[in-house]
ROLUMZA-701746 format. One record per atom (N, C-alpha, C, O): atom name; x, y, z; residue number from 0. Coordinates in Angstrom, 1 decimal, always signed. Last residue first. Example, Ala and Ser with C-alpha at 12.3 -4.5 7.8 and 13.67 -1.06 7.14 Angstrom:
(atom "N" (+12.8 -2.2 +7.1) 1)
(atom "CA" (+13.7 -1.1 +7.1) 1)
(atom "C" (+12.9 +0.0 +7.9) 1)
(atom "O" (+13.4 +1.1 +8.0) 1)
(atom "N" (+13.2 -5.7 +7.8) 0)
(atom "CA" (+12.3 -4.5 +7.8) 0)
(atom "C" (+13.2 -3.3 +7.8) 0)
(atom "O" (+14.2 -3.3 +8.5) 0)
% end
This chain:
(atom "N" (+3.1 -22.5 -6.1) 76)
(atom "CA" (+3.7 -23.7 -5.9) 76)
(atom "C" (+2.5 -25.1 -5.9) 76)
(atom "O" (+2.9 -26.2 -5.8) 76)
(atom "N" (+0.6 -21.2 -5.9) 75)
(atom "CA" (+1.3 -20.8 -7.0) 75)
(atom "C" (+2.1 -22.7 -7.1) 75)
(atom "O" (+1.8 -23.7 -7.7) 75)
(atom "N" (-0.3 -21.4 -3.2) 74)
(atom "CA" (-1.2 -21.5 -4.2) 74)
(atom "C" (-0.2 -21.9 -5.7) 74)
(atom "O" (-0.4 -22.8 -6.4) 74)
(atom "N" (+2.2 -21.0 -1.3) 73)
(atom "CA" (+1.4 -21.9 -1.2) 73)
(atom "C" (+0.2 -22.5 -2.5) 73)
(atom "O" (-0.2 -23.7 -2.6) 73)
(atom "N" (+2.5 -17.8 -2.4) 72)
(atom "CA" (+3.3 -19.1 -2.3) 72)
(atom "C" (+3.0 -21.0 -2.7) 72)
(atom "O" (+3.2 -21.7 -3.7) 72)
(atom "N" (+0.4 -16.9 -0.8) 71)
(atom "CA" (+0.1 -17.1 -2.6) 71)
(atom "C" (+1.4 -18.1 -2.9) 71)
(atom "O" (+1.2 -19.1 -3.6) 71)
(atom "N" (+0.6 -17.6 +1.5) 70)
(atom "CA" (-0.4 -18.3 +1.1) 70)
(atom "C" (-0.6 -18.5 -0.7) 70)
(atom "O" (-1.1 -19.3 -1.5) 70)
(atom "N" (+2.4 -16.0 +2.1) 69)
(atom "CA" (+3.1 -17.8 +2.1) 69)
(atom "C" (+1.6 -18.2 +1.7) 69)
(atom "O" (+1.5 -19.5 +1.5) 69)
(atom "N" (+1.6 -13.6 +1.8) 68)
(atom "CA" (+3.0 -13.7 +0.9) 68)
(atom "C" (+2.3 -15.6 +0.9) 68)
(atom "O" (+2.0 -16.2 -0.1) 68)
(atom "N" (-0.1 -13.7 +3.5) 67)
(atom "CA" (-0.9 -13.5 +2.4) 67)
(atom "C" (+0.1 -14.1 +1.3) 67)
(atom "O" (-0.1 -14.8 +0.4) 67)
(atom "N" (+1.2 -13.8 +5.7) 66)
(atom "CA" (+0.5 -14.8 +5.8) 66)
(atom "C" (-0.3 -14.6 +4.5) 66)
(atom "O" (-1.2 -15.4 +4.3) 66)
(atom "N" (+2.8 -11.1 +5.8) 65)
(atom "CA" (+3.5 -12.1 +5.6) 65)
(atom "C" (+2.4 -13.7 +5.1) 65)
(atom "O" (+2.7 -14.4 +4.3) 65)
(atom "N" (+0.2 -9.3 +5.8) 64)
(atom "CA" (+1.0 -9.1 +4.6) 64)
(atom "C" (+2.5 -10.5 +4.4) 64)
(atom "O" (+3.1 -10.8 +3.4) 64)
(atom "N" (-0.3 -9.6 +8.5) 63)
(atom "CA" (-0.6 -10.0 +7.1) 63)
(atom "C" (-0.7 -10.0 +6.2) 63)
(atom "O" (-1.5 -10.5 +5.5) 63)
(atom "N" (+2.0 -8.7 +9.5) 62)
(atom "CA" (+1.5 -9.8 +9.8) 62)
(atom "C" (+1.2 -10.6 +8.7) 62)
(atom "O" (+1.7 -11.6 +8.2) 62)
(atom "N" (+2.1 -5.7 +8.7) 61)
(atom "CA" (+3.2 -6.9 +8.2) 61)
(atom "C" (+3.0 -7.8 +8.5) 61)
(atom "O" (+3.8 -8.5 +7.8) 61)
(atom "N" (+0.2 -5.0 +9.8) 60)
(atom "CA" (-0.3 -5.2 +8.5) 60)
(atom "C" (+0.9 -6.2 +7.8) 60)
(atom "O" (+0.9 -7.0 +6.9) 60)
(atom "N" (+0.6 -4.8 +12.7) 59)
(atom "CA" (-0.7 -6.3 +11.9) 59)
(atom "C" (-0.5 -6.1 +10.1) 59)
(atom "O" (-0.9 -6.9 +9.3) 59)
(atom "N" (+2.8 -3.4 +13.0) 58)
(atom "CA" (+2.8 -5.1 +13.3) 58)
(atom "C" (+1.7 -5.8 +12.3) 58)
(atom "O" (+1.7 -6.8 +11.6) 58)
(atom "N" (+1.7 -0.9 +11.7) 57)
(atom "CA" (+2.5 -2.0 +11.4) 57)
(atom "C" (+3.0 -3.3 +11.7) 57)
(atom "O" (+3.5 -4.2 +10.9) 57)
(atom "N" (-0.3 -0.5 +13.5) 56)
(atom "CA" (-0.9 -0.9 +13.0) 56)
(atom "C" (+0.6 -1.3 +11.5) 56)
(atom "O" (+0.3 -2.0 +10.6) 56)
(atom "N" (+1.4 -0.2 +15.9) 55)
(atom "CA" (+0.4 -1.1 +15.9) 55)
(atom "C" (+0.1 -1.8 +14.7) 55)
(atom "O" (+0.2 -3.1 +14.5) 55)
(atom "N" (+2.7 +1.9 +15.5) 54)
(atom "CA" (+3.2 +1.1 +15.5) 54)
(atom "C" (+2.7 +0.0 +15.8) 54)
(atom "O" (+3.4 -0.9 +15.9) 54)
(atom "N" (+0.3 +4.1 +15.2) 53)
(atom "CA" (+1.2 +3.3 +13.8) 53)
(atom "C" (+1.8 +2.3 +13.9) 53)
(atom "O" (+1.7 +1.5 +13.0) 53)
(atom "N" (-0.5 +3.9 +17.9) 52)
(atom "CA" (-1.1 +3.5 +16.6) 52)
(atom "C" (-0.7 +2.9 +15.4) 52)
(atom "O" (-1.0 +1.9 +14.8) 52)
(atom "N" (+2.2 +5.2 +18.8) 51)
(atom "CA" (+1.4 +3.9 +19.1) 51)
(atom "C" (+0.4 +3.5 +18.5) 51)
(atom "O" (+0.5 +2.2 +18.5) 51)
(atom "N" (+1.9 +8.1 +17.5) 50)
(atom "CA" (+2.8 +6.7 +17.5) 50)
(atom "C" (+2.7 +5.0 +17.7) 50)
(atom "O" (+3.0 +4.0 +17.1) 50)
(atom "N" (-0.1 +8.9 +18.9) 49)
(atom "CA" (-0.3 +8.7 +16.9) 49)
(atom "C" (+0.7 +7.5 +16.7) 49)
(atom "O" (+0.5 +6.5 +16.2) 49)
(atom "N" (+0.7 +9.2 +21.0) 48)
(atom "CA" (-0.4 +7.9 +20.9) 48)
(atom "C" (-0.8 +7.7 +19.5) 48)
(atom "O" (-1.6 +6.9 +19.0) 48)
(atom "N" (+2.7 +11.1 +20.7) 47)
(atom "CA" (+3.1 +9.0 +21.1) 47)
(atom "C" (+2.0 +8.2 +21.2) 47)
(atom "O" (+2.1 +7.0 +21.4) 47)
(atom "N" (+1.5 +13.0 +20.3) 46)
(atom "CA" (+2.7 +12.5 +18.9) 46)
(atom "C" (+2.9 +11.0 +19.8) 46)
(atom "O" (+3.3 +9.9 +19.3) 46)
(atom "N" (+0.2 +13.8 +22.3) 45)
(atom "CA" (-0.8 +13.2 +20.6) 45)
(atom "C" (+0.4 +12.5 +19.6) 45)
(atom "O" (+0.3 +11.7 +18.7) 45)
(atom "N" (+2.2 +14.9 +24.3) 44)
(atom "CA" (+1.6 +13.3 +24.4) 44)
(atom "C" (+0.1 +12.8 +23.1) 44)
(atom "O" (-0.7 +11.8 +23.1) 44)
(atom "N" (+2.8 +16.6 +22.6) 43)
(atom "CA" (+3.9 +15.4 +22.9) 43)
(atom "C" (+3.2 +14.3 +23.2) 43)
(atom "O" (+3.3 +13.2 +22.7) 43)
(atom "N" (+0.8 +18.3 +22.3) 42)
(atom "CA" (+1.3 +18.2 +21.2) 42)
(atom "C" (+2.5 +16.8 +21.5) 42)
(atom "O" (+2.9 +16.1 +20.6) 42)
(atom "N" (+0.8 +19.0 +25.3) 41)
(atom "CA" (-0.2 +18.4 +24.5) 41)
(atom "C" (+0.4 +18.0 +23.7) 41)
(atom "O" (+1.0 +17.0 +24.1) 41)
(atom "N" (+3.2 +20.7 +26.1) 40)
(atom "CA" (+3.5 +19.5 +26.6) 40)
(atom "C" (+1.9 +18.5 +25.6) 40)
(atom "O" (+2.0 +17.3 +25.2) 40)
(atom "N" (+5.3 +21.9 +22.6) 39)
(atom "CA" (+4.3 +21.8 +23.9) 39)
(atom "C" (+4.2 +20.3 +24.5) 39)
(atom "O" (+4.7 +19.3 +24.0) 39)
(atom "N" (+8.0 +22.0 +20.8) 38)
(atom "CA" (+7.0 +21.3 +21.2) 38)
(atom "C" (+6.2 +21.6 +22.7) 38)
(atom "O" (+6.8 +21.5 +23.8) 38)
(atom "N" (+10.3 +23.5 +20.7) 37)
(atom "CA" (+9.4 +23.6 +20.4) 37)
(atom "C" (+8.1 +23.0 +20.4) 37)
(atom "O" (+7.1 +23.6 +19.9) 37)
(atom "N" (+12.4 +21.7 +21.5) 36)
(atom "CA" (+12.1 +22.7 +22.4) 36)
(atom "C" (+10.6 +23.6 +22.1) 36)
(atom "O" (+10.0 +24.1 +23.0) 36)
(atom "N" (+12.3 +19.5 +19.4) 35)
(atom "CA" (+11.9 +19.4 +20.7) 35)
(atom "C" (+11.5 +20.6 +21.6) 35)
(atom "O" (+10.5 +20.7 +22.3) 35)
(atom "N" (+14.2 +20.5 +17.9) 34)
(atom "CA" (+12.7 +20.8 +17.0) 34)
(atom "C" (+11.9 +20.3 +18.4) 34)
(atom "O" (+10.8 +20.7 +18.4) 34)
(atom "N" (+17.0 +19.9 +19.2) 33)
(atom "CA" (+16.5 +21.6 +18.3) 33)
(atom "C" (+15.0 +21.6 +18.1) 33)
(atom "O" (+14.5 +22.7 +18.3) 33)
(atom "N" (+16.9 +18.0 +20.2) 32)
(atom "CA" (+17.3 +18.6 +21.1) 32)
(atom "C" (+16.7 +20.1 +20.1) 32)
(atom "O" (+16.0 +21.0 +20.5) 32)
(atom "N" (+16.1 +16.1 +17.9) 31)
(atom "CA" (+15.4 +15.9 +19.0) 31)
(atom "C" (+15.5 +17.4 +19.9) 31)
(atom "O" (+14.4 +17.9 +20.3) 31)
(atom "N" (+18.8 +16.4 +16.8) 30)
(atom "CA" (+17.6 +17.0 +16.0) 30)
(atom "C" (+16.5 +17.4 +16.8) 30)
(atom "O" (+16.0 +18.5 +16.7) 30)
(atom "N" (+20.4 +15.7 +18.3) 29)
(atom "CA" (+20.7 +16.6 +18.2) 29)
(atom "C" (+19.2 +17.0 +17.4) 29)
(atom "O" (+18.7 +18.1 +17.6) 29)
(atom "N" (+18.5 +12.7 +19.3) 28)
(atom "CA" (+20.1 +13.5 +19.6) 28)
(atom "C" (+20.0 +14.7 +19.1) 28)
(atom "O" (+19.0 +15.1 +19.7) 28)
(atom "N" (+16.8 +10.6 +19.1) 27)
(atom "CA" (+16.0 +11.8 +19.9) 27)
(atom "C" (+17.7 +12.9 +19.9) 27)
(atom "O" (+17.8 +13.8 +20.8) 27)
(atom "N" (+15.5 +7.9 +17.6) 26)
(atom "CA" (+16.5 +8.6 +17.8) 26)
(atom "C" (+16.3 +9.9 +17.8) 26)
(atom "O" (+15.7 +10.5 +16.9) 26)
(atom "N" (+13.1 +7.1 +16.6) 25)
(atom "CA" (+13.4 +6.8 +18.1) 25)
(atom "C" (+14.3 +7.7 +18.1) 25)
(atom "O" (+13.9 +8.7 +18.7) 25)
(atom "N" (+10.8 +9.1 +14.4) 24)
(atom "CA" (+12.7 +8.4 +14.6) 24)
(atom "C" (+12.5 +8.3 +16.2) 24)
(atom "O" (+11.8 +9.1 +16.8) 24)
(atom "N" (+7.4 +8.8 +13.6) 23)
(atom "CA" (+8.5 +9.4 +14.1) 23)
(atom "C" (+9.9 +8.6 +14.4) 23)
(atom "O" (+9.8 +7.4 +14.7) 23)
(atom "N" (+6.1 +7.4 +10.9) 22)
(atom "CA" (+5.9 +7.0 +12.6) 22)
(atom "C" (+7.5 +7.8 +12.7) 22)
(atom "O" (+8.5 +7.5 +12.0) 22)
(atom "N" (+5.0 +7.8 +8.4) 21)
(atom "CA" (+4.6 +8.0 +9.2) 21)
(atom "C" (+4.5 +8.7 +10.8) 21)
(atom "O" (+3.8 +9.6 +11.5) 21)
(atom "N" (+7.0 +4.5 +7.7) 20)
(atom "CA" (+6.9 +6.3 +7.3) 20)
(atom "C" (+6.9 +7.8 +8.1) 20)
(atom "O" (+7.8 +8.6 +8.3) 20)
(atom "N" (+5.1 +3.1 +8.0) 19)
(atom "CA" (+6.7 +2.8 +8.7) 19)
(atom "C" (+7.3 +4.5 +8.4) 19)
(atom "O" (+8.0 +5.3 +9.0) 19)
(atom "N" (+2.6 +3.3 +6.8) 18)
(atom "CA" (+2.6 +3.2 +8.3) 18)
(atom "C" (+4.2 +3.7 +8.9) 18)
(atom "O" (+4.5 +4.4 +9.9) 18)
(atom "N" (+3.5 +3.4 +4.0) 17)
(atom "CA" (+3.3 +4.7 +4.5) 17)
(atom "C" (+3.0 +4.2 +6.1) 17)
(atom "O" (+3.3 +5.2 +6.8) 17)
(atom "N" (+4.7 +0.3 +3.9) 16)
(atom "CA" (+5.5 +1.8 +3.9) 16)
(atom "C" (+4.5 +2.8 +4.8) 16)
(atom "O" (+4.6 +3.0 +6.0) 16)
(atom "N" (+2.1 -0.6 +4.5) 15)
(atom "CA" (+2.6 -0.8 +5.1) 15)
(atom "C" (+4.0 +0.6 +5.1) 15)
(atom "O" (+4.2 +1.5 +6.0) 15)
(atom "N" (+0.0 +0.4 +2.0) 14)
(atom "CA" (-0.5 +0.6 +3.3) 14)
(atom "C" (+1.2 +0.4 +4.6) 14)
(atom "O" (+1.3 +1.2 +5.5) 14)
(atom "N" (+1.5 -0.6 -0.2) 13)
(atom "CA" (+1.7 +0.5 +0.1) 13)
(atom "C" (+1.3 +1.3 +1.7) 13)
(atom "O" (+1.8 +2.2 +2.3) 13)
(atom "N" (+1.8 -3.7 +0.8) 12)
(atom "CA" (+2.6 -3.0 +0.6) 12)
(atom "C" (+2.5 -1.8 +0.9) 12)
(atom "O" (+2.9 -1.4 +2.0) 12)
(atom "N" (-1.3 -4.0 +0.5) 11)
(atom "CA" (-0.5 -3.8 +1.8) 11)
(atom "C" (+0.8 -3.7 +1.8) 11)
(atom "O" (+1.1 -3.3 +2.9) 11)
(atom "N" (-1.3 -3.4 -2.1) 10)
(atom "CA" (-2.0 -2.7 -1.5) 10)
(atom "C" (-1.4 -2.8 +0.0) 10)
(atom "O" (-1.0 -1.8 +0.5) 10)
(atom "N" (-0.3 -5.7 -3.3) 9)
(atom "CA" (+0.6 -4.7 -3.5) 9)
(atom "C" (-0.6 -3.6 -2.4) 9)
(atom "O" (+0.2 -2.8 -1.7) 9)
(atom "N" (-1.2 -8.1 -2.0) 8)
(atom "CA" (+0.1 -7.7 -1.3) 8)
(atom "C" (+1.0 -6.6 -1.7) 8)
(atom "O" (+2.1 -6.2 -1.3) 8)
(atom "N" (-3.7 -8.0 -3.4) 7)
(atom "CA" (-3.7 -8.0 -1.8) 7)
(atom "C" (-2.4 -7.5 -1.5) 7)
(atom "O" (-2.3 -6.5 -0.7) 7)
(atom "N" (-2.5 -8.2 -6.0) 6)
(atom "CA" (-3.4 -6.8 -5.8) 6)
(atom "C" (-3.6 -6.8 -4.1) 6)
(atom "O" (-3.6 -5.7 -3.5) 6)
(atom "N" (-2.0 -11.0 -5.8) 5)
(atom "CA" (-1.2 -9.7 -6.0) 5)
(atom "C" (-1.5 -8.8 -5.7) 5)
(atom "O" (-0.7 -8.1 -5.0) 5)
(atom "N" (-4.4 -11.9 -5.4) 4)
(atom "CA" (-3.3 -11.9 -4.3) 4)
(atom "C" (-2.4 -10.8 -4.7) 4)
(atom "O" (-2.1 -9.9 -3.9) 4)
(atom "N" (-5.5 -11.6 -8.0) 3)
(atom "CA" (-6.1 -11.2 -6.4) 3)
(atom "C" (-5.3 -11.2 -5.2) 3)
(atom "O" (-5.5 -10.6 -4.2) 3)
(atom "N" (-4.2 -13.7 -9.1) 2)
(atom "CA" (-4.3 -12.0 -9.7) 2)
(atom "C" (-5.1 -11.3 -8.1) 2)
(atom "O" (-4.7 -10.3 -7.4) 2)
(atom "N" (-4.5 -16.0 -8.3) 1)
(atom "CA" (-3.0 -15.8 -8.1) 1)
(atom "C" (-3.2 -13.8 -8.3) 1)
(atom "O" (-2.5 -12.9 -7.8) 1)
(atom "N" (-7.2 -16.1 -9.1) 0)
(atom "CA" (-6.9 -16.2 -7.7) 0)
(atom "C" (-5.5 -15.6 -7.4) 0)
(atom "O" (-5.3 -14.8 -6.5) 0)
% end
């Protein structure tokens, strides 16, 4: 059981990085201002609903990725 959990929380581990990864820098200053100009107006609004996705789907996986932590916790102890 304890071997199954591990294997749960290294897989959401990796699922988790690559979500946080991923997901483009809030911070929009000088980089923003050079690789932005190049951006169309399509290409802007696919890059914030890819964003919104990701950032979705890092809330739930760190969710459960915390409720998996306190459950093997919970087993082990």
């Amino acid at each position: 059981m304890v071997t199954a959990f591990g294997i749960i929380l290294i897989v959401l581990a990796a699922f988790l990085i690559f979500a946080v990864l991923m997901q483009s820098g809030k911070d929009k200053r000088l980089s923003g201002a050079i690789v932005g100009g190049a951006d169309t107006f399509f290409s802007k609004g696919k890059a914030k609903t890819m964003d919104r996705i990701l950032d979705r789907l890092t809330i739930i996986i760190g969710f459960v990725f915390a409720i998996v932590c306190l459950a093997m916790y919970l087993i082990v102890v």
